[in-house]
C-alpha positions as CSV (number, residue, x, y, z in Angstrom):
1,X,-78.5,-181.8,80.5
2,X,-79.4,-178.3,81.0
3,X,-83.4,-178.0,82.1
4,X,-85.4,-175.2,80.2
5,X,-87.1,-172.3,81.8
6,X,-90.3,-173.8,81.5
7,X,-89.1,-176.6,83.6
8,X,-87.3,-174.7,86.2
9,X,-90.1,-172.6,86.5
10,X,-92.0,-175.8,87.5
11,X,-89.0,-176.8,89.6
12,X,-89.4,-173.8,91.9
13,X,-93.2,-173.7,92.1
14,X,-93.6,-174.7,95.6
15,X,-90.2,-176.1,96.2
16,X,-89.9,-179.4,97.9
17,X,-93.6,-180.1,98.0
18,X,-94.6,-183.9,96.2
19,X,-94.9,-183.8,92.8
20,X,-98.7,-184.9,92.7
21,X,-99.2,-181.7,95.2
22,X,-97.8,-179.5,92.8
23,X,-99.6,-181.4,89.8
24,X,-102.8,-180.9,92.3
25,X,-103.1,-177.4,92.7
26,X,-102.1,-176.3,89.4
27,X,-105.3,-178.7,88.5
28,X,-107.1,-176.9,91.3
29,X,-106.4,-173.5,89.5
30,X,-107.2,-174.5,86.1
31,X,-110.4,-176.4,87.2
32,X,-112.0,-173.2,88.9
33,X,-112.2,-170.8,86.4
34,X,-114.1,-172.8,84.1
35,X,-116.6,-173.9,86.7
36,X,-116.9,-170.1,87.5
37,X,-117.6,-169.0,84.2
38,X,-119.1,-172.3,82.4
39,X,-120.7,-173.9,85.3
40,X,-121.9,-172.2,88.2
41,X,-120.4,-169.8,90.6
42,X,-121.8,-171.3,93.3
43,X,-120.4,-174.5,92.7
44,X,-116.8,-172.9,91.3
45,X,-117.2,-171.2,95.2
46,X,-117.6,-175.0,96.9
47,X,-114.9,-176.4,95.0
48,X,-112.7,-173.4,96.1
49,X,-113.4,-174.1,100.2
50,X,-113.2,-177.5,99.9
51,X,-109.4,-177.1,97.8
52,X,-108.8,-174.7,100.5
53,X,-109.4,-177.4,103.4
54,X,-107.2,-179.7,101.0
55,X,-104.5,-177.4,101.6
56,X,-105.0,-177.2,105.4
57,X,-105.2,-180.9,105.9
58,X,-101.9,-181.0,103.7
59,X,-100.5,-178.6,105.8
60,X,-97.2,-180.6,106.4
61,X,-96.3,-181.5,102.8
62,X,-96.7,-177.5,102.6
63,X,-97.6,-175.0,104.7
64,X,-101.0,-173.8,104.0
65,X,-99.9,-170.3,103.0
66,X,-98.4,-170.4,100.0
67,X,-101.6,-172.9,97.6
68,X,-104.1,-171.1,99.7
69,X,-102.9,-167.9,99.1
70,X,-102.8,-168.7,95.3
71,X,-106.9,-170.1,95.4
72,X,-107.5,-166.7,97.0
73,X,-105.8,-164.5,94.8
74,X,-107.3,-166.0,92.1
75,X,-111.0,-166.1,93.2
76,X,-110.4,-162.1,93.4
77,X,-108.9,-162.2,90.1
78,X,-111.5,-164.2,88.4
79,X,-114.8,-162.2,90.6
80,X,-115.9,-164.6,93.3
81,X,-115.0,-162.0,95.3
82,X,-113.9,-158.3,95.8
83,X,-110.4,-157.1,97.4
84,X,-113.1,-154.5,99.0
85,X,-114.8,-157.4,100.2
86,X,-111.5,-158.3,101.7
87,X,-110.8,-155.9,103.3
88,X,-113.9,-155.5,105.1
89,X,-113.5,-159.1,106.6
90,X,-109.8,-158.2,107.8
91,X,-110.9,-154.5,109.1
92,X,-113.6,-156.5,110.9
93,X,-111.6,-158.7,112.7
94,X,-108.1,-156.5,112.8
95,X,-108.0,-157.3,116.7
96,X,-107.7,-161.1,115.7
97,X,-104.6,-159.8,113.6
98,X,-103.2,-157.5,116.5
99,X,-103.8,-160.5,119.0
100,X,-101.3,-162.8,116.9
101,X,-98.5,-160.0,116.1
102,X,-98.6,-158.4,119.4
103,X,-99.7,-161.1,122.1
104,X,-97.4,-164.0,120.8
105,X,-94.6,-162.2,120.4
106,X,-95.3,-160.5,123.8
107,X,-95.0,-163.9,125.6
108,X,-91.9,-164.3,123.6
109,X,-90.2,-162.3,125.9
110,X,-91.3,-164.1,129.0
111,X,-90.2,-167.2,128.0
112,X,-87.4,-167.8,130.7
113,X,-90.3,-167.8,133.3
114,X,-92.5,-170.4,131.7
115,X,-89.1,-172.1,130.8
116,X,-88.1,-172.0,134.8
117,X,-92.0,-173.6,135.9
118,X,-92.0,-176.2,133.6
119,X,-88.4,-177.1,134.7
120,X,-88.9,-177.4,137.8
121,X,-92.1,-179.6,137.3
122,X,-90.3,-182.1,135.8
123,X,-86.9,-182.2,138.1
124,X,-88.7,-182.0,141.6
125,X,-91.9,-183.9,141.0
126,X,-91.3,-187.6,141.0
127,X,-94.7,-189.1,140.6
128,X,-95.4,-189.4,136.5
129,X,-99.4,-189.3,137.1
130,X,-98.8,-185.8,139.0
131,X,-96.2,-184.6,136.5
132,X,-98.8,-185.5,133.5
133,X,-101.6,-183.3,135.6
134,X,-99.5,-180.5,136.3
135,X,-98.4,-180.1,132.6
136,X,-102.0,-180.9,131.5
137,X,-103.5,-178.2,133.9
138,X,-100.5,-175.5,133.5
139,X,-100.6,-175.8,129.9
140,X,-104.2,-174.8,130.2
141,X,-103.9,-172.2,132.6
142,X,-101.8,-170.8,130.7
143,X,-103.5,-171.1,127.3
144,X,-106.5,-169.3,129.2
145,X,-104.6,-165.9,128.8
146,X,-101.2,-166.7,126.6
147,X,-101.2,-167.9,123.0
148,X,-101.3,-171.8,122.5
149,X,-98.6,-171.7,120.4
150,X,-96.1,-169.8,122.5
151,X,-96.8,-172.1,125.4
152,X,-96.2,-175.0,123.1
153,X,-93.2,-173.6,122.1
154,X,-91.9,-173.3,125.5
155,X,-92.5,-177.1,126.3
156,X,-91.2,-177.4,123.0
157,X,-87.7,-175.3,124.4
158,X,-88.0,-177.6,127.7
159,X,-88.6,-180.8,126.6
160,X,-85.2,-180.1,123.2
161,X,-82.9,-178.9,126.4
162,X,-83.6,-182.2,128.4
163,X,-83.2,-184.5,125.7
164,X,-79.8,-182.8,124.4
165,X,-78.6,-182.8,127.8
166,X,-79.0,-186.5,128.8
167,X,-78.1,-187.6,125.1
168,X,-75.2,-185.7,125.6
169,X,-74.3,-187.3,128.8
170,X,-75.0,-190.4,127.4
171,X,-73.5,-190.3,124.6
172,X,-69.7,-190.0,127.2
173,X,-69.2,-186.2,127.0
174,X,-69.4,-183.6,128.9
175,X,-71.8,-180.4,129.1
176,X,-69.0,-178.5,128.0
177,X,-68.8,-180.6,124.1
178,X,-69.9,-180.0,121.3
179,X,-72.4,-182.8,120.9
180,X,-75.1,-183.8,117.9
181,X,-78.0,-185.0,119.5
182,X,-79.9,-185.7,116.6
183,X,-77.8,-189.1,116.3
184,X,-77.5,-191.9,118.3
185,X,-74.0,-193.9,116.8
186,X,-72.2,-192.8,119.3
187,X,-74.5,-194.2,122.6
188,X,-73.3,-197.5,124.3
189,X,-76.1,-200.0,124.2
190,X,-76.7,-199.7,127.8
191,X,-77.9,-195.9,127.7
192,X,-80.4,-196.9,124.7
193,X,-83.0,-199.0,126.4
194,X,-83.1,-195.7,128.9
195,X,-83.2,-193.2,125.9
196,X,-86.0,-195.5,124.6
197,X,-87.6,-194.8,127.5
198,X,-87.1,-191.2,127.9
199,X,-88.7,-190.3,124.3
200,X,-91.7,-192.1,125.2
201,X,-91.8,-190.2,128.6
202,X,-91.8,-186.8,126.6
203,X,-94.3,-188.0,124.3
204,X,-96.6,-188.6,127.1
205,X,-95.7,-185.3,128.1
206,X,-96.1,-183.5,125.1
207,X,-99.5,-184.8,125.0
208,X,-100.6,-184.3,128.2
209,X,-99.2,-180.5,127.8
210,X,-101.3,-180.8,123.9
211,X,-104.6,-181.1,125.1
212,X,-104.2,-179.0,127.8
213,X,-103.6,-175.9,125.3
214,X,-107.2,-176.8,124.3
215,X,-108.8,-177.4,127.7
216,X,-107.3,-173.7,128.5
217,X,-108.0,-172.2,125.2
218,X,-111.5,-172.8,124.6
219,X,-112.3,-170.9,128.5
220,X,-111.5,-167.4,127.1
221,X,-111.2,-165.0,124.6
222,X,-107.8,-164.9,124.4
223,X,-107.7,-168.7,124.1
224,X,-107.2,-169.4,120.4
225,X,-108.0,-166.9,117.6
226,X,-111.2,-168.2,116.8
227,X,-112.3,-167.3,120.2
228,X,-111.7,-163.7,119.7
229,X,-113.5,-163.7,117.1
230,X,-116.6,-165.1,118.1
231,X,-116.1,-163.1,121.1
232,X,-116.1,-159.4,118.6
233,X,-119.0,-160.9,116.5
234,X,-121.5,-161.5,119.7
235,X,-119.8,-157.7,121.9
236,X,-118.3,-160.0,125.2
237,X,-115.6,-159.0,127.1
238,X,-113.3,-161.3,128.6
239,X,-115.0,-161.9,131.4
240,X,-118.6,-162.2,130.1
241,X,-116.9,-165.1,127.2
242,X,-115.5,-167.1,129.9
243,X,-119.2,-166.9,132.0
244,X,-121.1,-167.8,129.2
245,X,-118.6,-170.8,127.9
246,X,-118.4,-172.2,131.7
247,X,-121.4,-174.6,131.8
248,X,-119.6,-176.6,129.0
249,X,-115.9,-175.3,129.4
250,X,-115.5,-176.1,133.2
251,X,-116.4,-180.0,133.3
252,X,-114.6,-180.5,129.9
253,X,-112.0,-179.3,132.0
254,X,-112.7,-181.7,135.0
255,X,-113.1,-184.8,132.6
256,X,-110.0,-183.9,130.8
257,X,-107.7,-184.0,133.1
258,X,-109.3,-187.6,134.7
259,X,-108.8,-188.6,131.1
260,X,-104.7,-187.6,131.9
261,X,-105.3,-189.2,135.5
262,X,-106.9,-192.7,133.9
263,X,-104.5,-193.0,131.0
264,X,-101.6,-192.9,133.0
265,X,-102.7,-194.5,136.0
266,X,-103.5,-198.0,133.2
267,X,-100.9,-197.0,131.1
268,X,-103.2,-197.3,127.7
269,X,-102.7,-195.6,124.0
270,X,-99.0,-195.4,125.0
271,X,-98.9,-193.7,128.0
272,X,-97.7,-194.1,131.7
273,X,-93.7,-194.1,130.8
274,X,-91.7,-193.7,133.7
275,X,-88.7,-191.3,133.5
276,X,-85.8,-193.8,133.9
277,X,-83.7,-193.2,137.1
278,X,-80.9,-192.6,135.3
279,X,-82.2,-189.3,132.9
280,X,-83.8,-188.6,136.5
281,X,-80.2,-188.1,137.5
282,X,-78.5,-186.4,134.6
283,X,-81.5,-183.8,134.6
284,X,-81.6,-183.0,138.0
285,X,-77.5,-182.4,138.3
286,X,-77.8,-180.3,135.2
287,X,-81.1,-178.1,136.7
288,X,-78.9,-177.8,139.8
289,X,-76.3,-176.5,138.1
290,X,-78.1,-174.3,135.7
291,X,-79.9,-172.5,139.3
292,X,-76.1,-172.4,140.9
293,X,-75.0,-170.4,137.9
294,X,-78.1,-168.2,137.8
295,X,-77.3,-164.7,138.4
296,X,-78.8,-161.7,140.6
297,X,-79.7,-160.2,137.5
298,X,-81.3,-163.0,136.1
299,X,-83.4,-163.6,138.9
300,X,-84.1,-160.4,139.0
301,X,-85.2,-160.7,135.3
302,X,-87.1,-163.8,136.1
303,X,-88.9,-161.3,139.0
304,X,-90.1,-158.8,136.7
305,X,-91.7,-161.0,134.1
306,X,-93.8,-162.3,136.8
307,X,-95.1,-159.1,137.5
308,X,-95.9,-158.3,133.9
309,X,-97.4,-161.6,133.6
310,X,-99.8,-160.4,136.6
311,X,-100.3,-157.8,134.8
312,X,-101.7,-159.2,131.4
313,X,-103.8,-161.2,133.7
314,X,-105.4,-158.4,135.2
315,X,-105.5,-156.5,131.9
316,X,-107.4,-159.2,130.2
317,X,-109.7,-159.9,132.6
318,X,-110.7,-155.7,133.5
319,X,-110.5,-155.3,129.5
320,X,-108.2,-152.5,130.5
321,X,-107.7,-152.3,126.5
322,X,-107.6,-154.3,122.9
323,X,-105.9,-157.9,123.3
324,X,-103.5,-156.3,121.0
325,X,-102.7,-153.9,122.4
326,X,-101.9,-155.6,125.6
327,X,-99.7,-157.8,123.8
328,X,-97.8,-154.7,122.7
329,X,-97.3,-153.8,127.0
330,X,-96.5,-156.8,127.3
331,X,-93.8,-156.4,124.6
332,X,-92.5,-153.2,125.7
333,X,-92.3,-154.1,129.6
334,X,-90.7,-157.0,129.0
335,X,-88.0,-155.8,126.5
336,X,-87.4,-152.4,128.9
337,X,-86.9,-154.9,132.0
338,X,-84.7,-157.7,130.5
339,X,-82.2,-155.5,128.9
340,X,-83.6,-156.0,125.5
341,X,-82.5,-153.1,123.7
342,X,-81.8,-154.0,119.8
343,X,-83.7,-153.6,117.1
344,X,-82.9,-157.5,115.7
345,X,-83.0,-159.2,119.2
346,X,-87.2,-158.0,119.0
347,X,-87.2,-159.3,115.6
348,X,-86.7,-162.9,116.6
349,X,-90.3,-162.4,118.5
350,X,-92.6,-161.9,115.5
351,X,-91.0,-164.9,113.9
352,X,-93.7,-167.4,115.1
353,X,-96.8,-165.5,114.7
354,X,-96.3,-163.1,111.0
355,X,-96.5,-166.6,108.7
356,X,-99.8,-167.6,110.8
357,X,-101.1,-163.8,111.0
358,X,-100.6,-163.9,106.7
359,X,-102.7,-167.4,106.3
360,X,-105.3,-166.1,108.7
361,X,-105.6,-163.1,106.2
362,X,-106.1,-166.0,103.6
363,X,-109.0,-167.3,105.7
364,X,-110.3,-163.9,105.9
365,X,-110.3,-163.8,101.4
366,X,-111.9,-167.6,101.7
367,X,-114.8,-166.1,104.1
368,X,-115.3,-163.1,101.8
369,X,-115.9,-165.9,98.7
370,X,-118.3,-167.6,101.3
371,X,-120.4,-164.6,102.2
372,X,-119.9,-163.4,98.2
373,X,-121.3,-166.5,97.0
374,X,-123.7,-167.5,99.6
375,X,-121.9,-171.1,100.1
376,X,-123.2,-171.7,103.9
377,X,-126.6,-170.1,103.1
378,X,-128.5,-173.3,102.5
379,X,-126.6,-175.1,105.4
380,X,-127.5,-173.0,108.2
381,X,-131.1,-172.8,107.1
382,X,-131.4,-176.2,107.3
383,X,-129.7,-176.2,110.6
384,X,-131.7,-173.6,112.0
385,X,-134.9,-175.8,111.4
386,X,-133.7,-177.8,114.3
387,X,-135.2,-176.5,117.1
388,X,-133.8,-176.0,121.4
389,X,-130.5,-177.8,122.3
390,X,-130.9,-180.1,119.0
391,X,-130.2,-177.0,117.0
392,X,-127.0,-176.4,119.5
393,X,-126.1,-179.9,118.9
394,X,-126.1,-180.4,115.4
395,X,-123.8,-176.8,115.4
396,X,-121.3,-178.2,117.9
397,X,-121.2,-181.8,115.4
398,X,-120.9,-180.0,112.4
399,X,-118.2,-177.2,113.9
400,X,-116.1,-180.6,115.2
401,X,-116.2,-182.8,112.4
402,X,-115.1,-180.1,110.2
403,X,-112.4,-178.8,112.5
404,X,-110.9,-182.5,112.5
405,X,-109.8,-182.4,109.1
406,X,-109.8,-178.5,108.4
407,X,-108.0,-175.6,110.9
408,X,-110.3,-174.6,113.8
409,X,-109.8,-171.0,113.3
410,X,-111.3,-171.2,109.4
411,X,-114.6,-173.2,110.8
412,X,-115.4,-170.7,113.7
413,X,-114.6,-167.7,111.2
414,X,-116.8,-169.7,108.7
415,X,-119.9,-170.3,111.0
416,X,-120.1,-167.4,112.8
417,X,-120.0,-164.8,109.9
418,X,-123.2,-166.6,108.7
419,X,-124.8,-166.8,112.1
420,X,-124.4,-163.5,112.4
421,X,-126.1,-162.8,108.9
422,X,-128.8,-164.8,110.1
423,X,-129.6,-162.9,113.3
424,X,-129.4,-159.4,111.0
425,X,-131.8,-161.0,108.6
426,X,-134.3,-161.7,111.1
427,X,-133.9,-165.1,111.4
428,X,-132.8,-166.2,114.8
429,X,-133.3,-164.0,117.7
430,X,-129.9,-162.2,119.4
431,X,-130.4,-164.8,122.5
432,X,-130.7,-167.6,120.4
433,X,-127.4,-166.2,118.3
434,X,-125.3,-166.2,121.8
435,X,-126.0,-170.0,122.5
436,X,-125.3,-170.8,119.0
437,X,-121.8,-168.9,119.5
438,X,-121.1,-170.8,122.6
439,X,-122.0,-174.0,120.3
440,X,-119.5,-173.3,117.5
441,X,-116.7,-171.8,120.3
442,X,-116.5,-175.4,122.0
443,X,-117.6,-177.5,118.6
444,X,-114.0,-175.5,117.1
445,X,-111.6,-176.0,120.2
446,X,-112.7,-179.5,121.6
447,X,-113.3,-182.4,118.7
448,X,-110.6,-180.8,116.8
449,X,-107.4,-182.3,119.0
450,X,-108.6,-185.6,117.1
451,X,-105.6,-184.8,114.7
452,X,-103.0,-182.1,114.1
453,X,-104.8,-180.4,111.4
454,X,-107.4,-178.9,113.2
455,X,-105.3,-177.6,116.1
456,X,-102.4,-175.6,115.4
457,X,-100.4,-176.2,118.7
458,X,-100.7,-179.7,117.4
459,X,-99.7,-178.9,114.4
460,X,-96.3,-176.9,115.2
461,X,-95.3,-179.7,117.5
462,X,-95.8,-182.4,114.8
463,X,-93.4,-179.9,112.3
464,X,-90.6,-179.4,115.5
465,X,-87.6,-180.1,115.7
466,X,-88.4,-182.0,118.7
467,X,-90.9,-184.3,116.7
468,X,-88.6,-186.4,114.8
469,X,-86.2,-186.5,118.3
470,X,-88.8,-188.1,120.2
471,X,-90.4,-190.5,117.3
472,X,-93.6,-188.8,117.4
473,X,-95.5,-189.2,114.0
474,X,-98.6,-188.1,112.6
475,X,-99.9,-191.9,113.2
476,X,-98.5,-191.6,116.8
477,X,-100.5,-188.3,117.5
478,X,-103.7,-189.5,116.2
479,X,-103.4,-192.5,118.2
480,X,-102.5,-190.8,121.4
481,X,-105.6,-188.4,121.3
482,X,-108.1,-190.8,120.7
483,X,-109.2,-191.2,124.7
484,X,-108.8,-187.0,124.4
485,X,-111.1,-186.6,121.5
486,X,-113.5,-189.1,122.6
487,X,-113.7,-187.5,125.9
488,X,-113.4,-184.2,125.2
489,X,-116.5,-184.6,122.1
490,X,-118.7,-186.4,124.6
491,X,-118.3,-184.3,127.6
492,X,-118.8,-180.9,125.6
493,X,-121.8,-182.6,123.7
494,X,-123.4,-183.8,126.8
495,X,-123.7,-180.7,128.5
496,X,-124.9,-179.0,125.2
497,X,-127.7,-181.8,124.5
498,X,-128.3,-182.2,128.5
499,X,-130.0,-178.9,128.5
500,X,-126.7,-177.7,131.3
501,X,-126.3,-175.5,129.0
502,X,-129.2,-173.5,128.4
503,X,-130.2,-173.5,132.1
504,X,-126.9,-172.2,133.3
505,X,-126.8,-169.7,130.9
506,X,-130.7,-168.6,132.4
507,X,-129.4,-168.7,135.6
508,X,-126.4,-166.3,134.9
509,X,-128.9,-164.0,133.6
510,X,-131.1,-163.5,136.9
511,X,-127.6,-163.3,138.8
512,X,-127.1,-160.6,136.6
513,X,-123.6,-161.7,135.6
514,X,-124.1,-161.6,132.2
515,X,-127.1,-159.5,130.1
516,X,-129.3,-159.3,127.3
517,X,-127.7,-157.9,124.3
518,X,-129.3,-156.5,121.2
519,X,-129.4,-157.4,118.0
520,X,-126.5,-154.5,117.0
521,X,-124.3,-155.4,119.5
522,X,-120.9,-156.9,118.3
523,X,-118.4,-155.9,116.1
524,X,-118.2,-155.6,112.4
525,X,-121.3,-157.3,110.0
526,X,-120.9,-159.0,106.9
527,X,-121.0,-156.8,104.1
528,X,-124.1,-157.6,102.0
């Protein structure tokens, strides 16, 4: 029976997405006009942000983008806010935006070196507990100055090249076949039990190398986007962001990684798989075989993105320019050095980063119907009645619970616009506003690896291709970061509440590493 147009129409909207999502946001969007314009705006704006976080925390029945992007489109349309208003919040915060085109697809091209570390990690370390710590620590290191998700991806690339290789193997053939390791029926029973084995060896890994994105990324600017723009809002550079996060960010860092030392040392939540002796084998014959065949121009390839990884160290840390415009060096070095010549072979590079870049512009329209309506007004009034390090708690709890369920980088956007309306109003004082920023950098980034919502590295593991290889579930990741997030939340609010803090923080002031700033000093201001 042929379907009418009405019902293909339907059909299409939002493609494979559950029928009672589809049915829910098409309630959504009939259900916000008539609170607008019959109700209250103020409620109408409510409903909108918390619809908004529904689509976040849906995020894997359909990506955020596309029912987000509708809410906001439609709050314009209807006059909760202004495209002007819009705009303002994406001029405001266009280094966030050249960050995620530019950097990400920067470290694109320098993939084969982080490829070749994390490699060799695995093939010429035989202790698991040390292999767990280096992945845990590199995977921070180099979150502190790379993009989360790129270095994901990489263990991602890593982690699908093992397991095709030893399933492969396995499975009779050799490296020359065509193989499809996304099926088992043709492994001999004796190779499962060690297959078994292996995906729960990469789990741990992928964990371990999880967390560590978010141990690394809270340290700097550059960390995760959020951080830039907190960083914008209060004026620090690089080097001032990581000084003032330090007092919390440097024993979160110690505790997590004893967290990655303990749970593999008593094997708990699933962790402390050995690598079977036999994968052991078949990886380290094809590593060997893969360096045999490596070339003088590959290494020489391989040579050259170290240097331009030195150099986006160095240029990052002397603020030699923008983030962006870094990422864009870092784009063109790498591309001038490897041979990479063609206009499609760079395209592949911005494939990652334009679908987030596009939702964050969709947080940005979400933030204008915030400030527009005054959502967050009452909240941080009442916050702000707190006073000392109970007033820095209760931002750190409130910026971690939300970031479980909701995406990190909305909350910090979120809570630092309206701080920083509240120090131009008069009603903190700039000092005060700087703590506070510290508060809602490490209440984003640390409570949020609970689940896979709140962090996107978590989140574009969990959607992999590697995911449903390795058996790991949404279930599975929750489970396997409770010790993390109860770690993590404890460590970051102890030092907060402890007072570390706030007396680190004075003494960096008479060391005269950081200063003073004014009230004006910052980037952009929310447009009143």
């Amino acid at each position: 029976m042929q379907q009418s147009y009405m019902q293909a129409i339907y059909r299409n909207f939002l493609g494979q997405a559950p029928q009672w999502y589809k049915l829910t946001i098409i309630s959504f969007l009939i259900l916000n006009p008539i609170l607008f314009f019959f109700v209250s705006p103020y409620m109408a704006g409510w409903a909108l942000v918390l619809e908004f976080i529904f689509t976040l925390a849906m995020a894997l029945k359909c990506y955020p983008l596309q029912p987000g992007g509708l809410l906001a489109i439609q709050a314009v349309a209807i006059g909760m806010t202004s495209s002007k208003q819009v705009l303002h919040e994406l001029t405001i915060n266009l280094e966030v935006i050249l960050l995620l085109i530019f950097m990400v697809a920067g470290i694109y091209f320098m993939k084969n070196l982080l490829l070749f570390l994390f490699t060799k990690i695995i093939t010429k370390v035989k202790s698991k507990i040390v292999v767990s710590l280096l992945f845990c620590f590199a995977s921070a290191f180099l979150s502190a100055f790379l993009d989360a998700l790129t270095v994901i991806a990489v263990i991602i690339s890593v982690a699908i090249g093992f397991y095709s290789v030893y399933h492969k193997v396995a499975s009779g053939k050799h490296s020359s076949h065509s193989h499809d390791h996304t099926s088992d029926h043709e492994l001999p029973d004796y190779s499962r039990d060690d297959l078994q084995e292996f995906r729960a060896y990469l789990r741990n890994l992928l964990m371990h190398a999880g967390v560590g994105t978010a141990l690394g990324g809270v340290m700097t600017k550059v960390g995760e986007p959020q951080n830039l723009i907190i960083g914008e809002q209060a004026g620090w550079d690089f080097i001032e962001f990581a000084i003032r996060m330090a007092p919390v960010t440097v024993p979160v860092l110690f505790f997590g990684l004893l967290t990655c030392f303990l749970v593999e040392k008593f094997k708990v939540f699933s962790y402390g798989v050995e690598l079977p002796d036999n994968v052991r084998k078949v990886l380290v014959e094809f590593d060997e075989e893969e360096s045999s065949q490596r070339t003088t121009s590959d290494k020489a390839k391989l040579f050259a993105q170290g240097l331009i990884a030195v150099w986006l160290i160095v240029g990052l840390a002397l603020h030699l320019a923008s983030v962006g415009l870094i990422g864009l060096t870092v784009i063109i070095l790498a591309t001038s050095f490897t041979g990479i010549i063609e206009e499609h072979q760079i395209g592949h590079a911005f494939e990652e980063a334009l679908p987030f870049t596009a939702l964050l512009a969709v947080f940005f329209a979400v933030v204008a119907v915030i400030i527009d309506q005054q959502l967050f007004t009452p909240v941080i009034t009442w916050v702000l009645t707190f006073e000392g390090d109970m007033q820095l708690v209760m931002f750190y709890l409130a910026n971690g619970f939300l970031s479980m369920v909701s995406d990190n980088v909305f909350v910090g956007t979120v809570y630092i616009t309206e701080v920083k309306k509240a120090l131009l109003a008069g009603q903190i004082t700039r000092d005060q506003f700087d703590m506070l920023a510290v508060a809602i950098n490490t209440g984003t980034n640390l409570p949020s690896v609970a689940t896979p919502n709140g962090q996107a590295a978590f989140l574009f593991l969990l959607t992999s291709a590697l995911a449903p290889l390795v058996r790991l579930s949404y279930g599975r990741m929750v489970y396997m970061a409770i010790p993390y997030t109860v770690v993590l939340t404890l460590a970051g609010l102890a030092m907060i509440y402890s007072g570390t803090l706030v007396e680190y923080t004075e003494l960096f002031y008479q060391m005269d590493l950081i200063h003073h700033h004014s009230v004006t000093d910052g980037g952009g201001t929310p447009n009143h």
